[in-house]
Structures are given as C-alpha cells and as structure tokens.
C-alpha positions in Angstrom: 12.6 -17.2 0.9 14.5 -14.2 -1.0 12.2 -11.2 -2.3 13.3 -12.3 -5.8 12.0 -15.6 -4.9 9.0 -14.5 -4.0 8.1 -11.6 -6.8 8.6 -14.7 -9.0 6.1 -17.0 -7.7 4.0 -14.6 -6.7 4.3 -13.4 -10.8 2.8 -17.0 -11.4 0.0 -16.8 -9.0 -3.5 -15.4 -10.3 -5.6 -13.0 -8.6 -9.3 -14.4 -7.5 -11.6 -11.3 -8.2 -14.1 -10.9 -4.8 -16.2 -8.1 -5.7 -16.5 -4.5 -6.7 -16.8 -1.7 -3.8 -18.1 1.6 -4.9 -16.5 1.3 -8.2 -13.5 -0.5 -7.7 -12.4 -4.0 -8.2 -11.4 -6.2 -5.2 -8.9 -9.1 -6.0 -7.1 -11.4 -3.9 -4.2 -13.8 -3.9 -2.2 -16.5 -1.8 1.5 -15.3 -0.8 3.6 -18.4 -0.4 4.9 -18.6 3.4 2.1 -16.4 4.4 -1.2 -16.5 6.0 -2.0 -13.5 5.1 -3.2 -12.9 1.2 -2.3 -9.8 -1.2 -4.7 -7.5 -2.1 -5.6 -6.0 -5.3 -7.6 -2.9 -6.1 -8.5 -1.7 -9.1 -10.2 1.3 -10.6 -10.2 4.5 -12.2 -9.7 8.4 -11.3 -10.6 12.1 -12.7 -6.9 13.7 -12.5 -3.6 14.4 -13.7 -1.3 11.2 -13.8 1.0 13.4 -12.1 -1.0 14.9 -9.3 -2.2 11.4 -8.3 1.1 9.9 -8.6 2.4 12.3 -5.9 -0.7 11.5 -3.6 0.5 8.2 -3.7 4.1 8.7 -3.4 3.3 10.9 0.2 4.9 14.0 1.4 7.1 14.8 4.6 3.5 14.5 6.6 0.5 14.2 4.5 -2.2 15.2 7.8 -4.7 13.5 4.7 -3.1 9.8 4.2 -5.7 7.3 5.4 -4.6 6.1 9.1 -1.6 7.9 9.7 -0.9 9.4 13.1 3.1 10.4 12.7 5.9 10.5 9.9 9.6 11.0 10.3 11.2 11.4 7.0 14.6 9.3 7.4 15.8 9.9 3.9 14.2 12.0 0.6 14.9 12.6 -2.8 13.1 13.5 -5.6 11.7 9.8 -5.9 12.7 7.6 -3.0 11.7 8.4 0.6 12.5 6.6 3.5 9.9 7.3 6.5 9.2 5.7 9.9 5.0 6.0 10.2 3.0 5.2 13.0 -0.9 4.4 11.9 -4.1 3.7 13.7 -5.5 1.3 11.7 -9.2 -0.1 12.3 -10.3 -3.1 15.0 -6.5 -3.1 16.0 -4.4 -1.2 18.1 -1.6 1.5 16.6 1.1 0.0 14.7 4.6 1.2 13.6 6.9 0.6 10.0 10.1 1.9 8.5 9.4 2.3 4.6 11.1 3.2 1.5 9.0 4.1 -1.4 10.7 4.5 -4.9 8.1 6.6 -7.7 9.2 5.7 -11.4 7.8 7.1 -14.4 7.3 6.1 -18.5 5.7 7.9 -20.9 1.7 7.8 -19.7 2.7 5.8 -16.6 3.5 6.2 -13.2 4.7 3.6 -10.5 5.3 3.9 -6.6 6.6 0.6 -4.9 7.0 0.8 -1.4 8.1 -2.2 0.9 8.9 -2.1 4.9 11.9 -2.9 6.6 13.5 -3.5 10.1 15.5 -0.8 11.3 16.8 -1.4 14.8 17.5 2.0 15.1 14.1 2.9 15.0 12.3 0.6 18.0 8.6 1.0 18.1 7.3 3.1 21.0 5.9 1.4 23.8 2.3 -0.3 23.3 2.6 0.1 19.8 3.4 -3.0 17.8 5.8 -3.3 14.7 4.3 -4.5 11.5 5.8 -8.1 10.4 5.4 -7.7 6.6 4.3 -4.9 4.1 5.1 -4.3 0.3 2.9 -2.9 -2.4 2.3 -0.4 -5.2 0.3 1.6 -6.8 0.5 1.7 -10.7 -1.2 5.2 -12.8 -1.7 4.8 -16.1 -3.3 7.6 -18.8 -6.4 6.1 -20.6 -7.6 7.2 -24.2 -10.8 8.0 -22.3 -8.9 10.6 -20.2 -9.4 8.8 -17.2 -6.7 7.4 -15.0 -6.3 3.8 -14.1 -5.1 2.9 -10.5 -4.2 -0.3 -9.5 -3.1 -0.7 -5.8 -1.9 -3.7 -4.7 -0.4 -4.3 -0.9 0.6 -7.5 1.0 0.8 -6.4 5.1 1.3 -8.9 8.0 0.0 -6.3 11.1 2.0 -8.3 13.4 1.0 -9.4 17.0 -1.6 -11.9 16.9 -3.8 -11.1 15.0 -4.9 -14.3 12.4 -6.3 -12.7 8.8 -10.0 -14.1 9.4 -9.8 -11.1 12.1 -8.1 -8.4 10.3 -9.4 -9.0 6.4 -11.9 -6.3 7.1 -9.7 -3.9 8.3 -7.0 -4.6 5.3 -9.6 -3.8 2.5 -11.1 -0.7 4.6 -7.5 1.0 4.7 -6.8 0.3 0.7 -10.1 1.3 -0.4 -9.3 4.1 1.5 -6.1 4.8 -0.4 -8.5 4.3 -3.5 -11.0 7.0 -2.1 -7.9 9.3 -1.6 -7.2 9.1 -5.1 -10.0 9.7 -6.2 -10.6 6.2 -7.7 -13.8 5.4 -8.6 -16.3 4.7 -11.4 
C-alpha cells in the first residue's frame, strides 16, 4: 500500500473517542494493513503558538523529550530535520528510528509531521530493536480564548513481537506524555 494510499483511507476512517486523561481527549482508529491502531490526542495549552511548535518540532538533543536516550541529527534546516533517536519506551525494551520531521506554518497555525524511515546506513545497535512503522503530527492552532489547541496524532508499530493488546498502554503513556510536555491540558 503506497503512503498516498493510505493517508486516503485513513482520511475516510473516523476516530472512536476512548476517554479523557487529565484534560485531554483520547481517540483511536483502525489503520488498514495494521494491527496496530492510530492514536489521537487532543487538548489545549497556556503558550505561544510558536514556543510550543518548536517543542514539538525538537532540537539537536532535547535531554527533556519524553523517552529519549540519544539523537544524531543526520540533516537540519530551519524546518525539516532528519534524526536517528534511540528511546526507552515503557514495558519494552530500547528501540531505535531514523526520522524526518517537516514544521509548516499559516497564519495562527502550526504543523510538524514526522514519519520514520529505513536507513541502512544507520543499523540499530545491538539488543536494540528497530521500530517497524511510525508517522504522526502534531497540529497548534491560536484560539480566540487565547489558549492553544494541540492535536497529536501518531501511528507506531514498536517492532519485535510485541502484539498491541501488550503495548496499548505504553503507546498512550508516551503521547500523553508529549501532551504533558506541551503543556496540554484543561
């Protein structure tokens, strides 16, 4: 299935709402050829769009970013970044991506897509295993209430063995914690 193939079915697939946690909405969906669902969180932040756009985008080495152990920058611009990361996520053992993130910007928006992809060059280090699938965003947008509206929204296959009954848990925990980072919240 080509990614085009899949943005547009995924485009035609609703999310099921699961709950609100601390503030912020939990959604999920089915990802054709997948077992694994994507994810949708949504709430809102105290900020400048700006400010919490760059959180999101990351840095050469954010010590901050939820889970991460390492980060070699590959490439970097002024709003694409290529990075290899290594994170310790929870109930599973460490695991390894190459990523490009692209940040775009309209007037009272902000957008950061980010989607992994194999690089042979860049093997995973032993014991470490290679993560089969991840894409996402996160989407700022100014409210009249001066608030911020984040919406996050990730599809990951962590590889290995691992079915989604076991790692569900652990998905949510990591976004939520991208949520916390930004401040998301009621």
């Amino acid at each position: 299935m080509t990614p085009l193939t899949l943005v547009m079915l995924l485009a035609q697939l609703p999310f099921t709402v699961k709950g609100v946690q601390g503030g912020v909405e939990v959604s999920w969906r089915e990802v054709p050829g997948s077992g694994f669902c994507e994810l949708r969180f949504v709430g809102q932040a105290v900020g400048d769009l700006e400010t919490l756009c760059a959180k999101a985008f990351g840095s050469d080495g954010d010590a901050d970013e939820p889970y991460l152990v390492a980060r070699t920058v590959v490439s970097t611009s002024a709003d694409a970044r290529v990075t290899w990361d290594l994170i310790a996520p929870p109930m599973v053992s460490q695991r390894d991506y190459v990523v490009r993130r692209v940040r775009s910007r309209a007037k009272g928006t902000c957008r950061v897509e980010f989607e992994a992809f194999d690089d042979p060059g860049r093997p995973s280090p032993s014991g470490v295993v290679r993560l089969k699938a991840l894409r996402g965003s996160f989407a700022f947008e100014t409210q009249p209430n001066g608030l911020v509206r984040v919406e996050h929204r990730v599809h990951m296959d962590p590889g290995g063995w691992l079915t989604p009954l076991v790692v569900e848990g652990a998905r949510e925990q990591m976004s939520l914690a991208w949520m916390k980072r930004l401040s998301a919240g009621p």
